[in-house]
Phi, psi and omega in degrees: 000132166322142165312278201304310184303302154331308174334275203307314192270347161293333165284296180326321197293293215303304176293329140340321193276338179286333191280305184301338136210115180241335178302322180291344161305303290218279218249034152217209200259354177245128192248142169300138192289116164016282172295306187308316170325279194313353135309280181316327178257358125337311161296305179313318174304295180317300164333302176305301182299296186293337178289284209334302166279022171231358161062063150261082187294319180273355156279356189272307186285305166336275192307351155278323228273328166294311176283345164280349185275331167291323181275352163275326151311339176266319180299312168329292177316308210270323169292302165338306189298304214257019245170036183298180170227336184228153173299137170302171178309315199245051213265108174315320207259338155281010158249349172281329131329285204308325191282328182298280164337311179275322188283348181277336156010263197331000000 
């Protein structure tokens, strides 16, 4: 077996492992922020551009497969910001309810 061939599927394996997980990211309700997405797939592309030119052709399609999976996250993220569906973790004005709450206690 070729060297660059060897090469090529220990990086595709390694990135399988990476694209599978982004699935649970994918499929649950909390996302990663807009710049971060948007980053990720700016590497990918660069990544994608040295396999071309070192011609590790199944990790060049593997490693798309990361930028779409970064770029369905960022169209998440970004449908979420303007779309909530859920309250955030950290919502000032339900702790602020809550702070209300504890004070009618007293």
């Amino acid at each position: 077996m070729e060297t660059k061939t060897l090469i090529d599927i220990v990086i595709c394996v390694a990135n399988i492992l990476l694209v599978s997980s982004l699935f649970p990211s994918i499929f649950s309700n909390e996302k990663p922020h807009p710049n971060t997405s948007l980053l990720n797939i700016v590497v990918s592309i660069m990544f994608i551009y040295a396999y071309y030119m070192l011609g590790l052709w199944m990790t060049i399609g593997i490693n798309f497969l990361i930028g779409v999976a970064w770029f369905v996250l960022y169209m998440q993220s970004i449908k979420m910001d303007k779309f909530p569906k859920y309250k955030k973790p950290f919502d000032l004005e339900m702790i602020d309810d809550n702070m209300d709450l504890l004070d009618d206690i007293d």
